[in-house]
PDB file with SEQRES, HELIX, SHEET and CRYST1 records, atoms N, CA, C and O in Angstrom:
SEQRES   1 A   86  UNK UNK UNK UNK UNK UNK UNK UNK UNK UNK UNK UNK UNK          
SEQRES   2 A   86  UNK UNK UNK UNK UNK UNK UNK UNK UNK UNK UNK UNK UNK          
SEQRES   3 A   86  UNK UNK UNK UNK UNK UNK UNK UNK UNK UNK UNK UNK UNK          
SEQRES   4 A   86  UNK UNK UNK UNK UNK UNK UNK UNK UNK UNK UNK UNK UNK          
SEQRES   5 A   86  UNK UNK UNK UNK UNK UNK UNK UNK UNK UNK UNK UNK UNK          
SEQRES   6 A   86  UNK UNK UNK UNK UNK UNK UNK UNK UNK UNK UNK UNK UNK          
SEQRES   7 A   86  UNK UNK UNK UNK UNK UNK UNK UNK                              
HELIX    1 AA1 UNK A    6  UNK A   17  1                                  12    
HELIX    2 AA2 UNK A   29  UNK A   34  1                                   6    
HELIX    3 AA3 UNK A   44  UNK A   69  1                                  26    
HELIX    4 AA4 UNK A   79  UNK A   81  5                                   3    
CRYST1    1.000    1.000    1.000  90.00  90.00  90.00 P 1           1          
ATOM      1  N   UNK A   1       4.966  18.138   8.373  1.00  0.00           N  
ATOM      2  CA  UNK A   1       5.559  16.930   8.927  1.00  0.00           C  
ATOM      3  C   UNK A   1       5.550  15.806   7.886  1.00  0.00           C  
ATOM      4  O   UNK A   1       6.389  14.906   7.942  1.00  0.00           O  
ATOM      5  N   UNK A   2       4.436  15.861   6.764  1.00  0.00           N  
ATOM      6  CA  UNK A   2       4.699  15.041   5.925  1.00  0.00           C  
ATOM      7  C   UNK A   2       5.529  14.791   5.205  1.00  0.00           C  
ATOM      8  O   UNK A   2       6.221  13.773   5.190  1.00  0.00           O  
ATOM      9  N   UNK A   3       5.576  16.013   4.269  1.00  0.00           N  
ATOM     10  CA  UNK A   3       6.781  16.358   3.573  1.00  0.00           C  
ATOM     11  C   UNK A   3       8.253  16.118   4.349  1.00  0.00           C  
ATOM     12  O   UNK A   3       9.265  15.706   3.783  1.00  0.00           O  
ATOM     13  N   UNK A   4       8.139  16.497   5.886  1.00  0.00           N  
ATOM     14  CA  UNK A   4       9.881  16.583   6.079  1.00  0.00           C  
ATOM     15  C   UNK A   4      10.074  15.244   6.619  1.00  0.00           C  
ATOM     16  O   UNK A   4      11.210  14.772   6.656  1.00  0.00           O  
ATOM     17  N   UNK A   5       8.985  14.536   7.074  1.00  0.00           N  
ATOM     18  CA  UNK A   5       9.218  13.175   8.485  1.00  0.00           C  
ATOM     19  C   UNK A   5       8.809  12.278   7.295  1.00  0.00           C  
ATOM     20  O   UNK A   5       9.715  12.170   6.469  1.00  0.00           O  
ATOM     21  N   UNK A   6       7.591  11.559   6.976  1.00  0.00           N  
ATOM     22  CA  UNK A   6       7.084  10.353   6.640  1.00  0.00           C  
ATOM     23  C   UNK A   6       7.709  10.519   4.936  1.00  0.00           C  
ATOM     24  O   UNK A   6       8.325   9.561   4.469  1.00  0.00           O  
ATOM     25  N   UNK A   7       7.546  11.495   4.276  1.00  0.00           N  
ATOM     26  CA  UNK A   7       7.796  11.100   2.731  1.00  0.00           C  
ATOM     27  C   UNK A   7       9.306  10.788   2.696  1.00  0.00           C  
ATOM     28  O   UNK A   7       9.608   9.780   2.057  1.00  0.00           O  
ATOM     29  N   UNK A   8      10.362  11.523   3.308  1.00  0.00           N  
ATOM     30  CA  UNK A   8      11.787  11.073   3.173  1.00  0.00           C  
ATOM     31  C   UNK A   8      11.902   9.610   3.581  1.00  0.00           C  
ATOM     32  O   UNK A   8      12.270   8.792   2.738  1.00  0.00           O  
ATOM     33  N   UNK A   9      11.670   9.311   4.563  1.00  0.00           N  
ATOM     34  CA  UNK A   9      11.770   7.801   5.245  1.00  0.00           C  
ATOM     35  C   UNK A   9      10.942   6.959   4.664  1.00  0.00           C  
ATOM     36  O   UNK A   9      11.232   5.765   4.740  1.00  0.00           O  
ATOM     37  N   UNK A  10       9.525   7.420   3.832  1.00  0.00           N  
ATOM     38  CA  UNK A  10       8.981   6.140   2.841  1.00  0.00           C  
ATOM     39  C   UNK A  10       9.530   6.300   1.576  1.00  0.00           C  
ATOM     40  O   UNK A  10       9.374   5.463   0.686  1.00  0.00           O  
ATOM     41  N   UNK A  11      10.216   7.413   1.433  1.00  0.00           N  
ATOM     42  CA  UNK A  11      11.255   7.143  -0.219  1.00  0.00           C  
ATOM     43  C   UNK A  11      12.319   6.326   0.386  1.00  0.00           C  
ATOM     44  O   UNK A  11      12.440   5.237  -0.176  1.00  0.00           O  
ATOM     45  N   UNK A  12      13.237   6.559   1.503  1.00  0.00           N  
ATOM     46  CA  UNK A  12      14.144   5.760   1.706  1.00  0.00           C  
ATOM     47  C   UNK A  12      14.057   4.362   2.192  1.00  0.00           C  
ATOM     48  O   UNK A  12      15.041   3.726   2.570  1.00  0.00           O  
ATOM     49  N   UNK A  13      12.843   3.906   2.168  1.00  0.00           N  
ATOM     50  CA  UNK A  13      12.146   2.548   2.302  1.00  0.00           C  
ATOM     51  C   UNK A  13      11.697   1.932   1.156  1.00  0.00           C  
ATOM     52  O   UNK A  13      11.825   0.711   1.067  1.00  0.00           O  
ATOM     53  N   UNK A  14      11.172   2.591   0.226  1.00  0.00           N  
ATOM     54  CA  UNK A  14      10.732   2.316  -1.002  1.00  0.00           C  
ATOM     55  C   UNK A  14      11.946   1.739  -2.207  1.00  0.00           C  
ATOM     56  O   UNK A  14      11.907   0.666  -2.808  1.00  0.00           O  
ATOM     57  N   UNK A  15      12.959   2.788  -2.316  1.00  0.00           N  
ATOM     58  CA  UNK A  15      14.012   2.771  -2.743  1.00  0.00           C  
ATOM     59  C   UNK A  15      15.001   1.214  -2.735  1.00  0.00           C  
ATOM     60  O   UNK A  15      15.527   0.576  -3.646  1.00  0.00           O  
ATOM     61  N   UNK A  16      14.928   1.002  -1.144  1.00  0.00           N  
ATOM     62  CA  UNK A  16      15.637  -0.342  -0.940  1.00  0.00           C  
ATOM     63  C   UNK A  16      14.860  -1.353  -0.832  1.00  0.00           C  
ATOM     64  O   UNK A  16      15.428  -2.435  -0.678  1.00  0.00           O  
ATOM     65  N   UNK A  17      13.456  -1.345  -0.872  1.00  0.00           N  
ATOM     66  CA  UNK A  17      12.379  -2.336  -0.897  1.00  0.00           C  
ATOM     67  C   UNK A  17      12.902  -2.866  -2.676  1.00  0.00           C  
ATOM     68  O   UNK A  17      13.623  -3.831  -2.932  1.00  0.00           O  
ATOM     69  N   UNK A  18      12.269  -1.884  -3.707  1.00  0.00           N  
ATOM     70  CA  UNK A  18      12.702  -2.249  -5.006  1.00  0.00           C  
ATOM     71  C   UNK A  18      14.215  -2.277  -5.607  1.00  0.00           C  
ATOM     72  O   UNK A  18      14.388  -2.500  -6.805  1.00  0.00           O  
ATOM     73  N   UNK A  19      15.114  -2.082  -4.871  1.00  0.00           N  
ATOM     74  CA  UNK A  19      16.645  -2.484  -5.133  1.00  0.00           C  
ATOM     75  C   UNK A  19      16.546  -4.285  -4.830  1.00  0.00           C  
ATOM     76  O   UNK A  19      17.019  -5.169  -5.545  1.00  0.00           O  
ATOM     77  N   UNK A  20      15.909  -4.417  -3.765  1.00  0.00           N  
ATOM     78  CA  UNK A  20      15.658  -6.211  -3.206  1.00  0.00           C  
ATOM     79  C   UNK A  20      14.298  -7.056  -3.921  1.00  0.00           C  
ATOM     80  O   UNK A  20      13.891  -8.182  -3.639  1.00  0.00           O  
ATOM     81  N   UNK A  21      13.723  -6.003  -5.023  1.00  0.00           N  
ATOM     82  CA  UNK A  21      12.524  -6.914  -5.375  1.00  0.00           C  
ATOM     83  C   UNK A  21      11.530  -6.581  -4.914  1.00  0.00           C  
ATOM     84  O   UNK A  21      10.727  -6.222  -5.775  1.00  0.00           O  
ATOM     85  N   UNK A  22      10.997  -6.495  -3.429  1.00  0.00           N  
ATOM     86  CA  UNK A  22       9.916  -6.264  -3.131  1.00  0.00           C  
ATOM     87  C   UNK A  22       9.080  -5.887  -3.798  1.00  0.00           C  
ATOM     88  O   UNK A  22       9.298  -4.901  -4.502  1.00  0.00           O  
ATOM     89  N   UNK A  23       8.060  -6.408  -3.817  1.00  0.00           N  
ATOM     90  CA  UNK A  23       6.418  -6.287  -4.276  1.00  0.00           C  
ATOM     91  C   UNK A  23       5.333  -5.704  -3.369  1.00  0.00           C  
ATOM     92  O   UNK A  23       4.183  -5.434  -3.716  1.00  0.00           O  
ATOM     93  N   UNK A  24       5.970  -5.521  -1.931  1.00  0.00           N  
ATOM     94  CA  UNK A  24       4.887  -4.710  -1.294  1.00  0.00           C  
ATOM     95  C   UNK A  24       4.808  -3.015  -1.292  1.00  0.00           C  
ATOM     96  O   UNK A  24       5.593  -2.096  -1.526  1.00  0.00           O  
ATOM     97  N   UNK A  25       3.205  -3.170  -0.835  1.00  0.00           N  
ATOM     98  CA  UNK A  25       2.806  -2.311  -1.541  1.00  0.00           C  
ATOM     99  C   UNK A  25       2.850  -1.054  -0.140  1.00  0.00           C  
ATOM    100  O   UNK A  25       2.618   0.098  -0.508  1.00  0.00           O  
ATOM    101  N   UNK A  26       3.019  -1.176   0.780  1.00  0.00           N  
ATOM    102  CA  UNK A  26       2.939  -0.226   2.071  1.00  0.00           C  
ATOM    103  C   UNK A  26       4.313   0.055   2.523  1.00  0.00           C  
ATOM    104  O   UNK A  26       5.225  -0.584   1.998  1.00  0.00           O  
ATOM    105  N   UNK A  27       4.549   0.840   3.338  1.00  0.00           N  
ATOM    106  CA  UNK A  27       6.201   1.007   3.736  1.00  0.00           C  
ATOM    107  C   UNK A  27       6.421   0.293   4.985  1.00  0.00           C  
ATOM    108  O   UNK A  27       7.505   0.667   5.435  1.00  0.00           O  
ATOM    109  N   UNK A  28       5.972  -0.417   5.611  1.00  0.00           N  
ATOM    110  CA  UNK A  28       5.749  -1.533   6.957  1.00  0.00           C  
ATOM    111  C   UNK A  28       5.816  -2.789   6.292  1.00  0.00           C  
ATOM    112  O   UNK A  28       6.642  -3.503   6.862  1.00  0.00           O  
ATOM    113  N   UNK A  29       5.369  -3.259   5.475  1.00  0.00           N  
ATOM    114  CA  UNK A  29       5.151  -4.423   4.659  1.00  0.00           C  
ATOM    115  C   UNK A  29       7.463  -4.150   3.952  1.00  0.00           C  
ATOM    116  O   UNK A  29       8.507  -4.754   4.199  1.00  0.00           O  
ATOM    117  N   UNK A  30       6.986  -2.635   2.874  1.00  0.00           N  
ATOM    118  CA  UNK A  30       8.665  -3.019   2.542  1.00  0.00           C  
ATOM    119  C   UNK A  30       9.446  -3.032   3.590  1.00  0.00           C  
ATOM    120  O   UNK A  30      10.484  -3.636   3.323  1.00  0.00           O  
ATOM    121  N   UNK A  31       9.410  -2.566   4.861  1.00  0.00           N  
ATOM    122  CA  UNK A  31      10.652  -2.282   5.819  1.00  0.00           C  
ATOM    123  C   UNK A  31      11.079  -3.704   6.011  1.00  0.00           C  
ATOM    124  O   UNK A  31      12.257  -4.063   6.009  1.00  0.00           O  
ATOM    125  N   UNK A  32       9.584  -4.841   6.250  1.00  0.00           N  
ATOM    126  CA  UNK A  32       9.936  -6.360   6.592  1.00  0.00           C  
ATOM    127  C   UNK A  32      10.672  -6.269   5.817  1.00  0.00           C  
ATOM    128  O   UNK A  32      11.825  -6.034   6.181  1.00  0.00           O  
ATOM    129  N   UNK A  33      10.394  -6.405   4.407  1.00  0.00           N  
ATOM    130  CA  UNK A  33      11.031  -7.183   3.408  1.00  0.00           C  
ATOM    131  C   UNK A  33      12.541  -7.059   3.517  1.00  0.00           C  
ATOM    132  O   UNK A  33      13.402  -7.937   3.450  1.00  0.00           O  
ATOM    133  N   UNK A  34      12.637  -5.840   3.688  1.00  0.00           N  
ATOM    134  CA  UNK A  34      14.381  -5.251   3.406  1.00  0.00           C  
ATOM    135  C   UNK A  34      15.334  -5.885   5.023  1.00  0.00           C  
ATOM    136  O   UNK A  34      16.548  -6.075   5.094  1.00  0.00           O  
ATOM    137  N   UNK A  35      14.323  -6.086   6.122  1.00  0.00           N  
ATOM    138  CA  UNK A  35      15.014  -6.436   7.131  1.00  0.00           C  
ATOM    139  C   UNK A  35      15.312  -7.839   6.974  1.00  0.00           C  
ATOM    140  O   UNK A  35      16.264  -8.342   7.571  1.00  0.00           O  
ATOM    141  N   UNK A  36      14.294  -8.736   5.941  1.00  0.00           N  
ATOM    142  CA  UNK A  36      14.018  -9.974   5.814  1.00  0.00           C  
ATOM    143  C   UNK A  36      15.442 -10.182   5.005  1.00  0.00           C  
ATOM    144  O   UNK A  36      16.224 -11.097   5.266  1.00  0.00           O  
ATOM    145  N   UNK A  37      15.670  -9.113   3.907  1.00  0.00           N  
ATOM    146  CA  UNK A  37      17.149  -9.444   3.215  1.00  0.00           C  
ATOM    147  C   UNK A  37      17.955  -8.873   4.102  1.00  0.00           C  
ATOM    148  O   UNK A  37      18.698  -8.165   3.422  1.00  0.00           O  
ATOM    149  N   UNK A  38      18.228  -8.770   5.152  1.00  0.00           N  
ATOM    150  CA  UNK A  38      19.243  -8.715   5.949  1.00  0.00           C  
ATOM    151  C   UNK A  38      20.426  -7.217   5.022  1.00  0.00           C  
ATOM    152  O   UNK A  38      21.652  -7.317   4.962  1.00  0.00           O  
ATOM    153  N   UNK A  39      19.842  -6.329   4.592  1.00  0.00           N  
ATOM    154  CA  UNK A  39      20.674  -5.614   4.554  1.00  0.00           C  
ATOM    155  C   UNK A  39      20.918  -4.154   5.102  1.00  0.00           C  
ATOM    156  O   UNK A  39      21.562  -3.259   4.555  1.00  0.00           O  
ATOM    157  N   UNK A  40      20.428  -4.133   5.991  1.00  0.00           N  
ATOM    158  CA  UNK A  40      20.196  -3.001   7.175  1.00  0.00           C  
ATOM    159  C   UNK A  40      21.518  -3.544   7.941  1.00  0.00           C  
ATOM    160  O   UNK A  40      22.125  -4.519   7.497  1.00  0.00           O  
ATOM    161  N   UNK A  41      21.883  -2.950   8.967  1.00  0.00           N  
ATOM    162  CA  UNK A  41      22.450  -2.901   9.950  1.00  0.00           C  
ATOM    163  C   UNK A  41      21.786  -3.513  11.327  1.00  0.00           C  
ATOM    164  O   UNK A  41      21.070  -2.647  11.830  1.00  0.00           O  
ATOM    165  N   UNK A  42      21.794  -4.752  12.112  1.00  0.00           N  
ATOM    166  CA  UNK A  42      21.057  -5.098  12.933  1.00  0.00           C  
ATOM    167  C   UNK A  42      20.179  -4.317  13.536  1.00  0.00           C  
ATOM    168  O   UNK A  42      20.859  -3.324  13.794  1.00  0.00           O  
ATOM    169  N   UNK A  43      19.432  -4.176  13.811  1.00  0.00           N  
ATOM    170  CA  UNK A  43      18.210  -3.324  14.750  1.00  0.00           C  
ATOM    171  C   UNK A  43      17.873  -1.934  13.748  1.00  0.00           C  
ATOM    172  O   UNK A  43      16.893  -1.225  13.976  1.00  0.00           O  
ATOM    173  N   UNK A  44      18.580  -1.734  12.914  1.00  0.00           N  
ATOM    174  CA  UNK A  44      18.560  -0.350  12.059  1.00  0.00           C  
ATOM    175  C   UNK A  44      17.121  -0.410  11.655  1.00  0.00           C  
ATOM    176  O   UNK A  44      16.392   0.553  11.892  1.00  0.00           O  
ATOM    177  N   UNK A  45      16.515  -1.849  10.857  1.00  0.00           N  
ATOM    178  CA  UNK A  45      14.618  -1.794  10.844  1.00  0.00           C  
ATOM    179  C   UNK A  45      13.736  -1.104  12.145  1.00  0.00           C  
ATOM    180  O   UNK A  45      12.997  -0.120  12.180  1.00  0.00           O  
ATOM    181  N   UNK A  46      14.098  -1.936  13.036  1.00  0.00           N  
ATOM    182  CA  UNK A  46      13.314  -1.432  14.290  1.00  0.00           C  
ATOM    183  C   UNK A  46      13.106  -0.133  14.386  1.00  0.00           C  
ATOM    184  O   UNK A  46      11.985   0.328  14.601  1.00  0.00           O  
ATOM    185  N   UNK A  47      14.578   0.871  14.176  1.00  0.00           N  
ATOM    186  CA  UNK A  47      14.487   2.392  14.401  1.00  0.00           C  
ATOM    187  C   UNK A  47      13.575   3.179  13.650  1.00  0.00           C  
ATOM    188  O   UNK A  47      12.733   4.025  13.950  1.00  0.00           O  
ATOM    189  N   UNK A  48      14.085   2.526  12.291  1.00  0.00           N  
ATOM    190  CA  UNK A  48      13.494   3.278  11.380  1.00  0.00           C  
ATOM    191  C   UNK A  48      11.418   2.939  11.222  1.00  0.00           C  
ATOM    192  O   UNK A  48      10.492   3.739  11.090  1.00  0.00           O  
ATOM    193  N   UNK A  49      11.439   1.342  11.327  1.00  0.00           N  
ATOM    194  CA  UNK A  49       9.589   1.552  12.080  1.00  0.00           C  
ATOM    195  C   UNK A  49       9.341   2.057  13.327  1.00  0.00           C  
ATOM    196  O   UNK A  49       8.144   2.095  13.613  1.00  0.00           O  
ATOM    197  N   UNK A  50       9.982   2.394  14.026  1.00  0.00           N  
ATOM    198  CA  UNK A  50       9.547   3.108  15.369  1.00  0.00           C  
ATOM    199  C   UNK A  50       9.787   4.723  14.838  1.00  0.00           C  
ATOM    200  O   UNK A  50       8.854   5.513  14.985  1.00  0.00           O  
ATOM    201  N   UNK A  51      10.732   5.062  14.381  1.00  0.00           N  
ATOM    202  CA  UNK A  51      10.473   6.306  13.738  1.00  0.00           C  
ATOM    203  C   UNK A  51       9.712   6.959  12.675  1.00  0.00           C  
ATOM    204  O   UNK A  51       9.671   8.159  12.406  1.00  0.00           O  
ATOM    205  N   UNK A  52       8.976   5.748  11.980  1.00  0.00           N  
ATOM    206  CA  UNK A  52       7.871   5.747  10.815  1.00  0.00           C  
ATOM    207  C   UNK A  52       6.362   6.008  12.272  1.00  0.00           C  
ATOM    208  O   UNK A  52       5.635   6.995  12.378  1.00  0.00           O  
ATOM    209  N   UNK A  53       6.360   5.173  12.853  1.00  0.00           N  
ATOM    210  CA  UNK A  53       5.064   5.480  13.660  1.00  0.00           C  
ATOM    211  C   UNK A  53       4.982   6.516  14.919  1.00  0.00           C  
ATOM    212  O   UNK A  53       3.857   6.539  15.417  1.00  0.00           O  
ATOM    213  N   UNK A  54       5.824   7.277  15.465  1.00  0.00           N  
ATOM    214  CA  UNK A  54       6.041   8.235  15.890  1.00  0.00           C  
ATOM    215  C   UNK A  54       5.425   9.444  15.312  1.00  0.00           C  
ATOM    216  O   UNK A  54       4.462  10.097  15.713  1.00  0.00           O  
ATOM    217  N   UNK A  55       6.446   9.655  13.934  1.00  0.00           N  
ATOM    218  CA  UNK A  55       5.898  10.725  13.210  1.00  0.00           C  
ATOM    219  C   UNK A  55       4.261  10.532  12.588  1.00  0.00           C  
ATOM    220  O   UNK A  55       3.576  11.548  12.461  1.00  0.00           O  
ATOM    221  N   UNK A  56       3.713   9.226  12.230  1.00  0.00           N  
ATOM    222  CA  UNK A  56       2.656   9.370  12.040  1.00  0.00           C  
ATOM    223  C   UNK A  56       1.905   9.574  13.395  1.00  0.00           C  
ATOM    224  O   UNK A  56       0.911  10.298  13.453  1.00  0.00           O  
ATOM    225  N   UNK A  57       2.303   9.050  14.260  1.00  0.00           N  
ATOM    226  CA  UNK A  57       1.279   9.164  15.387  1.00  0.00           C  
ATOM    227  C   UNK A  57       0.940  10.770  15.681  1.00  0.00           C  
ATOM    228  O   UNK A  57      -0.183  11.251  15.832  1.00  0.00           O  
ATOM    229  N   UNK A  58       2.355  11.542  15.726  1.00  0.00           N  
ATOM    230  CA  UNK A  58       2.066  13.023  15.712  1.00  0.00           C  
ATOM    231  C   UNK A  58       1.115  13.682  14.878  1.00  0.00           C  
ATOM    232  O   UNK A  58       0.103  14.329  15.151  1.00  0.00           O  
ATOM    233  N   UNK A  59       1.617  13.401  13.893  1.00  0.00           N  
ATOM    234  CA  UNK A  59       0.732  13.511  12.684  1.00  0.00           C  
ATOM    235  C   UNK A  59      -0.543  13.568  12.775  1.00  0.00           C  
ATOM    236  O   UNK A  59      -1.247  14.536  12.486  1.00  0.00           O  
ATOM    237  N   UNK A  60      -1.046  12.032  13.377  1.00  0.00           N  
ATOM    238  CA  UNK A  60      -2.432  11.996  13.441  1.00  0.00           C  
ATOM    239  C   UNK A  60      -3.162  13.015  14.536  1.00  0.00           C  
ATOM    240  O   UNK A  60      -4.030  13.862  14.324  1.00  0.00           O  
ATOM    241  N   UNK A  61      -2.670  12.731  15.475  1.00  0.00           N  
ATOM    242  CA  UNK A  61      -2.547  13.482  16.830  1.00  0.00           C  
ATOM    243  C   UNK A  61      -2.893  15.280  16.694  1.00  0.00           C  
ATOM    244  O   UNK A  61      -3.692  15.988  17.307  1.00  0.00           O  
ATOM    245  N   UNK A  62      -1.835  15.605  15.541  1.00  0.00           N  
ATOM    246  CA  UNK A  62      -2.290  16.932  14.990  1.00  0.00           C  
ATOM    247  C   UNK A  62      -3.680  17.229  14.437  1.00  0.00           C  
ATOM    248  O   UNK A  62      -4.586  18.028  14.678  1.00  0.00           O  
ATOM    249  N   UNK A  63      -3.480  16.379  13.714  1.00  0.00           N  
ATOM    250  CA  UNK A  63      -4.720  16.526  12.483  1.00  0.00           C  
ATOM    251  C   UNK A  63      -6.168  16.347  13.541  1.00  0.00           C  
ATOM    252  O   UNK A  63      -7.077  17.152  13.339  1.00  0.00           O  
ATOM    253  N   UNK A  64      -6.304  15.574  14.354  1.00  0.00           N  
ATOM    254  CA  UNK A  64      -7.591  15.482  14.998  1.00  0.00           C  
ATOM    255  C   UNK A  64      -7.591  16.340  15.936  1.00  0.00           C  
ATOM    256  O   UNK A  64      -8.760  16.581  16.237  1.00  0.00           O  
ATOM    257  N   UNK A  65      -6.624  17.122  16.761  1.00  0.00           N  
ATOM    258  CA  UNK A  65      -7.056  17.900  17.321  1.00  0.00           C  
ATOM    259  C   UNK A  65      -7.948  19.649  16.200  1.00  0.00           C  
ATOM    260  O   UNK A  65      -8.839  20.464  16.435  1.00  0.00           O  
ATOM    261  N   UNK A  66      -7.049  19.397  15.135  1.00  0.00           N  
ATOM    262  CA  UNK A  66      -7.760  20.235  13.901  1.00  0.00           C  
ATOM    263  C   UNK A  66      -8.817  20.263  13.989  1.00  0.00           C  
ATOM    264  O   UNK A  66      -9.554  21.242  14.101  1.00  0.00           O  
ATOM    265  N   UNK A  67      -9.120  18.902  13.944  1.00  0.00           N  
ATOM    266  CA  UNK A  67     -10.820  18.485  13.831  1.00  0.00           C  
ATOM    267  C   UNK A  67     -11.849  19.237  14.881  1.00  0.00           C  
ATOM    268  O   UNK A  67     -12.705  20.109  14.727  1.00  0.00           O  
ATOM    269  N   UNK A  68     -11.232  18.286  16.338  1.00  0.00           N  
ATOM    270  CA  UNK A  68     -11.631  18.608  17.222  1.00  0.00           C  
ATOM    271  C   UNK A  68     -12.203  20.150  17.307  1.00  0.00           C  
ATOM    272  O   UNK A  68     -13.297  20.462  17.778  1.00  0.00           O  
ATOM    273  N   UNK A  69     -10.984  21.266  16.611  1.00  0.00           N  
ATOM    274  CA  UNK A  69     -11.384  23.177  16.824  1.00  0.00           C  
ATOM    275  C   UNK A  69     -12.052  23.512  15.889  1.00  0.00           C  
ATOM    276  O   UNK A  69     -12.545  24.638  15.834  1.00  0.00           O  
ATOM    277  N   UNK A  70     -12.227  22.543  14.884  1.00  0.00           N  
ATOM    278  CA  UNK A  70     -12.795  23.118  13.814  1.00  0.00           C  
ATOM    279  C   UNK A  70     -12.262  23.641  12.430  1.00  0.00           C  
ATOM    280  O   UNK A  70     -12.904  24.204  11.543  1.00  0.00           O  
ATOM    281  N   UNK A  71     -10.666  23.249  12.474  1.00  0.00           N  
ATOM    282  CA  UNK A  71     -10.031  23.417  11.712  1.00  0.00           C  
ATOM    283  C   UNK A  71      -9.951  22.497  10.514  1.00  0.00           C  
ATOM    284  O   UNK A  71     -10.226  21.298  10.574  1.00  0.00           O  
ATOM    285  N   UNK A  72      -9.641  22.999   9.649  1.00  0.00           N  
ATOM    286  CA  UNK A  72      -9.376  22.125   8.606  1.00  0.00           C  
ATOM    287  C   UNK A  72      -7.966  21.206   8.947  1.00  0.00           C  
ATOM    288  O   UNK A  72      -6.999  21.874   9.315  1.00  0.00           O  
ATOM    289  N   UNK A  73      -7.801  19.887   8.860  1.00  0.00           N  
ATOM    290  CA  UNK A  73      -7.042  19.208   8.973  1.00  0.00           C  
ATOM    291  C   UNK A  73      -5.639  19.354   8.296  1.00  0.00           C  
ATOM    292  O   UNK A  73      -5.947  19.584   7.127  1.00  0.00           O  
ATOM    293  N   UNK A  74      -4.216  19.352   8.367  1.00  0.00           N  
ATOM    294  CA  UNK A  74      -3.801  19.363   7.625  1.00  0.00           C  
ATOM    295  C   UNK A  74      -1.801  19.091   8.362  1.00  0.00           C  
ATOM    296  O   UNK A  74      -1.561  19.556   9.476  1.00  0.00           O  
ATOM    297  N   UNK A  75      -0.876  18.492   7.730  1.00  0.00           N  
ATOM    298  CA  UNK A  75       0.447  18.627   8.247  1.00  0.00           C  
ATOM    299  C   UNK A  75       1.383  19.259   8.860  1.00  0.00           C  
ATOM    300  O   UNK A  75       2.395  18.653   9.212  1.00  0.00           O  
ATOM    301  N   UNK A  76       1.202  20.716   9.123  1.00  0.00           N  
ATOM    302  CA  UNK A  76       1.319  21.863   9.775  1.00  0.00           C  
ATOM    303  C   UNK A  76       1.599  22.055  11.510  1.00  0.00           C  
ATOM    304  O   UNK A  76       1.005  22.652  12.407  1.00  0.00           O  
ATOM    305  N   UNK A  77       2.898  21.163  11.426  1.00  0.00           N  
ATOM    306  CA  UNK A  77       2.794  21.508  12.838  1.00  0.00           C  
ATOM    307  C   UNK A  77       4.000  22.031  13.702  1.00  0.00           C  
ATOM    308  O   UNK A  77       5.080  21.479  13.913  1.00  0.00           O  
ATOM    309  N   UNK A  78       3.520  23.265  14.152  1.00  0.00           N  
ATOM    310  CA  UNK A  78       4.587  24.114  14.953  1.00  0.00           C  
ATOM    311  C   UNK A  78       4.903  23.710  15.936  1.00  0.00           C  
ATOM    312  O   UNK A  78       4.120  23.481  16.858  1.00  0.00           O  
ATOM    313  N   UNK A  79       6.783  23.431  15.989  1.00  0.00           N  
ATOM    314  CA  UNK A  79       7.363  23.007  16.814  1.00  0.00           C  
ATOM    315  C   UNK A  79       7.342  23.065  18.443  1.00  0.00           C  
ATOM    316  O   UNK A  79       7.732  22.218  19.247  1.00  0.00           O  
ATOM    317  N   UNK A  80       6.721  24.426  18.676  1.00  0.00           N  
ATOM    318  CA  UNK A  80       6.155  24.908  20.113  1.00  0.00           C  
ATOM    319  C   UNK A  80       5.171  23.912  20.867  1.00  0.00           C  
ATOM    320  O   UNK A  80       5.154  23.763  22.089  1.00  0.00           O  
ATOM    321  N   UNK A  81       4.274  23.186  19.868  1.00  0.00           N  
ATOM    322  CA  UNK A  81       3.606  22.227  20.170  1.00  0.00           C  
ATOM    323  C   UNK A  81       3.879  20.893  20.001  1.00  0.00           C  
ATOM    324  O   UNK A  81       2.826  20.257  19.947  1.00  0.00           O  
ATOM    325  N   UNK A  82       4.749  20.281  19.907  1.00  0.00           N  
ATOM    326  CA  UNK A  82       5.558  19.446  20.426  1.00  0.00           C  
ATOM    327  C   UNK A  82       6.124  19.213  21.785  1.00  0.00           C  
ATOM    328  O   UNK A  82       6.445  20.023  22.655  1.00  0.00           O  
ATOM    329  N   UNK A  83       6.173  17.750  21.755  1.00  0.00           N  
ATOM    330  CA  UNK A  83       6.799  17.608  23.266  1.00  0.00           C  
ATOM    331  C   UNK A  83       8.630  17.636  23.272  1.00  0.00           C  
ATOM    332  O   UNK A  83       9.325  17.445  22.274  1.00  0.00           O  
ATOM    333  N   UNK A  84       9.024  17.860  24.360  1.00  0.00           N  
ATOM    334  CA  UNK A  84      10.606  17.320  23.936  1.00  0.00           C  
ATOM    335  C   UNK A  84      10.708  16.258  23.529  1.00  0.00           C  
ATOM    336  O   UNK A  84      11.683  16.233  22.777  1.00  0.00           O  
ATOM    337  N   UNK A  85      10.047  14.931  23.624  1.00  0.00           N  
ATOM    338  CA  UNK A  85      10.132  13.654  22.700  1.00  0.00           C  
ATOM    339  C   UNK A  85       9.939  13.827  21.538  1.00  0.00           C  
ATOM    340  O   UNK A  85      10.845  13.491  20.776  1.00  0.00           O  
ATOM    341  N   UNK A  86       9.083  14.229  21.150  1.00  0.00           N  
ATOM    342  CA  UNK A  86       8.471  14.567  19.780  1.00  0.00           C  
ATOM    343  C   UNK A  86       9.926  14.916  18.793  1.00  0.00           C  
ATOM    344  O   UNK A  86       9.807  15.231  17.609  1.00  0.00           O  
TER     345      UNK A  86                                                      
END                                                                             
């Protein structure tokens, strides 16, 4: 999930953070920035941080139930275990 959800969408955050300058250093911090230059598409920020914390929330969500069995933690997560939201 890392590789396919959070790294594409923090390169494609990163990317237009430093096309506008930005100096921040997190991908929540650049998303402001880039919404702050107004060059998104109205509400297009919102989606894309609600779709940045989704996938991490899964993410996390995965990884501690890992914990929880005893597993080693890790990004690995089969679609079966997902919700239809997800």
């Amino acid at each position: 999930l890392k590789r396919r959800g959070t790294a594409p969408l923090a390169d494609l955050i990163r990317v237009h953070a430093l096309a506008i300058g930005s100096r921040s250093q997190n991908s929540f911090d650049r998303l402001d920035d880039i919404n702050d230059a107004g060059i998104l598409p109205k509400g297009r920020g919102m989606d894309l941080r609600d779709a940045m914390e989704l996938i991490y929330m899964v993410r996390i969500r995965h990884q501690a139930l890992d914990i929880e069995n005893g597993d080693e933690p890790d990004n690995n997560i089969e679609p079966e275990n997902m919700s239809d939201f997800e």
